[in-house]
C-alpha positions in Angstrom: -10.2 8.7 2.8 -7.7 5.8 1.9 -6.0 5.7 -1.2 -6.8 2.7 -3.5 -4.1 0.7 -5.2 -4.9 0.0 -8.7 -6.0 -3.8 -8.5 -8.7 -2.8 -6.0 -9.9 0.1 -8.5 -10.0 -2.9 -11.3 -11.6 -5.2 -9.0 -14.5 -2.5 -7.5 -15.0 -1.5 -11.3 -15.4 -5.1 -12.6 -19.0 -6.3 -12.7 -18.8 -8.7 -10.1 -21.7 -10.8 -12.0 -19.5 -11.7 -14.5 -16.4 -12.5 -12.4 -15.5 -16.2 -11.8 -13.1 -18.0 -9.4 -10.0 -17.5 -12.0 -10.6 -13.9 -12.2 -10.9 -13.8 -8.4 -8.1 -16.1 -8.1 -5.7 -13.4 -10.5 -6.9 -10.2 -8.9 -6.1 -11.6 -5.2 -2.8 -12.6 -6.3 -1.9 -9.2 -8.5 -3.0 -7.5 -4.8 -0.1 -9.4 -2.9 2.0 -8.6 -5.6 0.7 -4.8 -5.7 1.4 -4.9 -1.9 4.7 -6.4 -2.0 5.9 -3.9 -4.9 4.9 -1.4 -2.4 6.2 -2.1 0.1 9.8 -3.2 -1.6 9.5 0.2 -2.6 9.0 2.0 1.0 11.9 -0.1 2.2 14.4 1.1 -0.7 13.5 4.5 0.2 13.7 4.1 3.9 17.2 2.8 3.0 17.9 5.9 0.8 17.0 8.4 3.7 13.8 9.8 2.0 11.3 9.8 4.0 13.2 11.4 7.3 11.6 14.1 8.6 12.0 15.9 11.7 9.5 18.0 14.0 10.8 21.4 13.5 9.0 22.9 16.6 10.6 20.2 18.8 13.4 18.9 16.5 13.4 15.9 17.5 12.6 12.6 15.1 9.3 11.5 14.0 9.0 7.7 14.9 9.5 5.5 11.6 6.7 3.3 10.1 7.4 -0.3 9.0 6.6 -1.0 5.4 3.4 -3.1 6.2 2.1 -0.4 8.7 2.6 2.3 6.1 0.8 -0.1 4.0 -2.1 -0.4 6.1 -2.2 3.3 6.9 -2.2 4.3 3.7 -4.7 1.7 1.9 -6.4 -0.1 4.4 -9.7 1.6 5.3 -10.1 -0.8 7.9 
Protein backbone atom coordinates (compact mmCIF):
# COMPACT_ATOMS: atom_id res chain seq x y z
CA UNK A 1 0.00 0.00 0.00
CA UNK A 2 1.17 3.65 -0.87
CA UNK A 3 1.40 6.23 1.50
CA UNK A 4 -0.91 9.22 1.12
CA UNK A 5 0.36 12.80 1.35
CA UNK A 6 -1.85 14.86 3.42
CA UNK A 7 -3.77 16.97 0.60
CA UNK A 8 -4.95 13.63 -0.93
CA UNK A 9 -6.23 12.50 2.70
CA UNK A 10 -8.12 16.06 2.76
CA UNK A 11 -9.32 15.68 -0.62
CA UNK A 12 -10.58 11.69 -0.34
CA UNK A 13 -12.26 12.84 3.05
CA UNK A 14 -14.07 15.99 1.58
CA UNK A 15 -17.52 15.27 0.46
CA UNK A 16 -16.98 15.60 -3.03
CA UNK A 17 -20.86 16.85 -3.44
CA UNK A 18 -20.10 19.91 -1.87
CA UNK A 19 -16.72 20.62 -3.62
CA UNK A 20 -16.72 23.27 -6.34
CA UNK A 21 -14.12 24.30 -9.03
CA UNK A 22 -12.15 26.74 -6.42
CA UNK A 23 -11.84 24.04 -3.94
CA UNK A 24 -10.70 21.74 -6.69
CA UNK A 25 -8.67 24.44 -8.17
CA UNK A 26 -6.76 24.94 -4.30
CA UNK A 27 -6.38 21.30 -3.45
CA UNK A 28 -4.65 20.52 -7.03
CA UNK A 29 -2.40 23.29 -6.51
CA UNK A 30 -1.52 22.57 -2.51
CA UNK A 31 -0.70 18.82 -4.21
CA UNK A 32 2.13 20.40 -6.52
CA UNK A 33 3.23 22.26 -3.73
CA UNK A 34 2.97 19.08 -1.35
CA UNK A 35 4.99 17.30 -4.08
CA UNK A 36 7.51 19.86 -4.57
CA UNK A 37 8.12 20.23 -0.64
CA UNK A 38 8.87 16.72 -0.92
CA UNK A 39 10.80 16.35 -3.15
CA UNK A 40 13.00 19.68 -2.17
CA UNK A 41 13.22 17.73 0.83
CA UNK A 42 14.68 14.21 -0.76
CA UNK A 43 17.13 16.33 -2.61
CA UNK A 44 18.54 18.15 0.60
CA UNK A 45 18.96 14.88 2.07
CA UNK A 46 20.50 13.19 -0.88
CA UNK A 47 22.96 16.20 -0.70
CA UNK A 48 23.47 15.54 3.06
CA UNK A 49 24.48 11.72 2.51
CA UNK A 50 21.31 10.38 4.31
CA UNK A 51 19.81 8.14 2.51
CA UNK A 52 23.16 5.99 1.37
CA UNK A 53 23.02 2.64 2.06
CA UNK A 54 24.96 -0.23 0.97
CA UNK A 55 24.18 -4.05 0.35
CA UNK A 56 26.04 -5.55 3.15
CA UNK A 57 26.01 -9.12 1.63
CA UNK A 58 27.52 -7.71 -1.62
CA UNK A 59 28.86 -4.31 -0.49
CA UNK A 60 28.46 -2.77 -3.16
CA UNK A 61 26.01 0.52 -3.65
CA UNK A 62 22.37 0.41 -3.98
CA UNK A 63 21.40 2.45 -7.19
CA UNK A 64 20.03 6.05 -6.15
CA UNK A 65 16.44 7.27 -6.86
CA UNK A 66 15.67 10.65 -8.38
CA UNK A 67 13.40 12.85 -6.28
CA UNK A 68 10.38 12.44 -8.68
CA UNK A 69 10.85 8.62 -8.83
CA UNK A 70 10.97 8.38 -5.09
CA UNK A 71 7.96 10.37 -5.30
CA UNK A 72 6.14 8.10 -7.47
CA UNK A 73 7.24 5.08 -5.61
CA UNK A 74 6.29 6.17 -2.59
CA UNK A 75 2.78 7.89 -3.23
CA UNK A 76 1.75 6.99 -6.58
CA UNK A 77 -0.46 3.82 -6.51
CA UNK A 78 -0.41 3.87 -10.00
Amino acid sequence: MKKQTAVEWIEETIDKRHMGAFLKSLIENAKQMEKQQIEDAYNEGRKAGIGDYVDIEWGRNVTELTAEQYYNETFKSE
